[in-house]
N, C-alpha and C positions, 0 to 999 in steps of 0.2 A: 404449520407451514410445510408445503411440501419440499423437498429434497430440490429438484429445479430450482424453485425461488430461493432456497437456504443459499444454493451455491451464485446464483447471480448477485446475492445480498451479500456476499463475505466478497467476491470477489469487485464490486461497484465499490461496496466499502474500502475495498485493499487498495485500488487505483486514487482514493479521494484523500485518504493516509498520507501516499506514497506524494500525493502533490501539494497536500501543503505544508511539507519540509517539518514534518513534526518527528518522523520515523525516519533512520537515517539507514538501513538496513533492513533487507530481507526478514531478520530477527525482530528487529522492529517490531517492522509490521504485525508480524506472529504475534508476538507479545501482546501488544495493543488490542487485536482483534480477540484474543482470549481475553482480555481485560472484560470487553465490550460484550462478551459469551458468546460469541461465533463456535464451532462447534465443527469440525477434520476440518481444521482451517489447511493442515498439510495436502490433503487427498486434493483441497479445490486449487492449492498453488504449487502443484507439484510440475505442473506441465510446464517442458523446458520452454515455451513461447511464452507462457506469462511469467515466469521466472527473468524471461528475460526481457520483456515487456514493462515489470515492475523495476527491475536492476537501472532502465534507461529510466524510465521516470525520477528515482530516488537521486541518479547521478545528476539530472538535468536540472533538477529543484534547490540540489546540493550546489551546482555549480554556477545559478544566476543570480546577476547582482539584486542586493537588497535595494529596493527605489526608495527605503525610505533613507540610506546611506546617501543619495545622490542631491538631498536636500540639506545636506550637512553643510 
C-alpha cells in the first residue's frame, strides 16, 4: 500500500470512529486505530485542522440525543 492510500485510509478510518460515538477522545481514536494496525497514526492526525475537525466530530456525536431514548 503506498504511503498516499495508507494516510487517506487512517484518516477516512479516524472520521468513521470518531462518528459512531465508540471513541470519545482524540486518544481514543489513537488507540483504536493501533488496535486495528494503522501505522504514524500521529504524523496523519497531527495537523491542527483535522485535530480539530476530529475534536468537532467526537463533541457532536458525544452531545446528540440517543433516538433510541426517545422511544422509551
Amino acid at each position: 500500500m503506498n504511503q498516499r492510500l495508507a494516510q487517506r485510509d487512517i484518516v477516512a478510518r479516524a472520521f468513521e470512529l470518531a462518528g459512531l460515538g465508540t471513541c470519545r477522545t482524540l486518544d481514543d481514536l489513537r488507540r483504536q486505530l493501533r488496535r486495528e494496525g494503522y501505522e504514524s497514526i500521529d504524523a496523519h492526525l497531527s495537523a491542527p485542522t483535522m485535530r480539530r475537525q476530529l475534536k468537532a466530530l467526537l463533541t457532536a456525536v458525544v452531545a446528540a440525543p440517543d433516538p433510541s431514548a426517545a422511544q422509551a
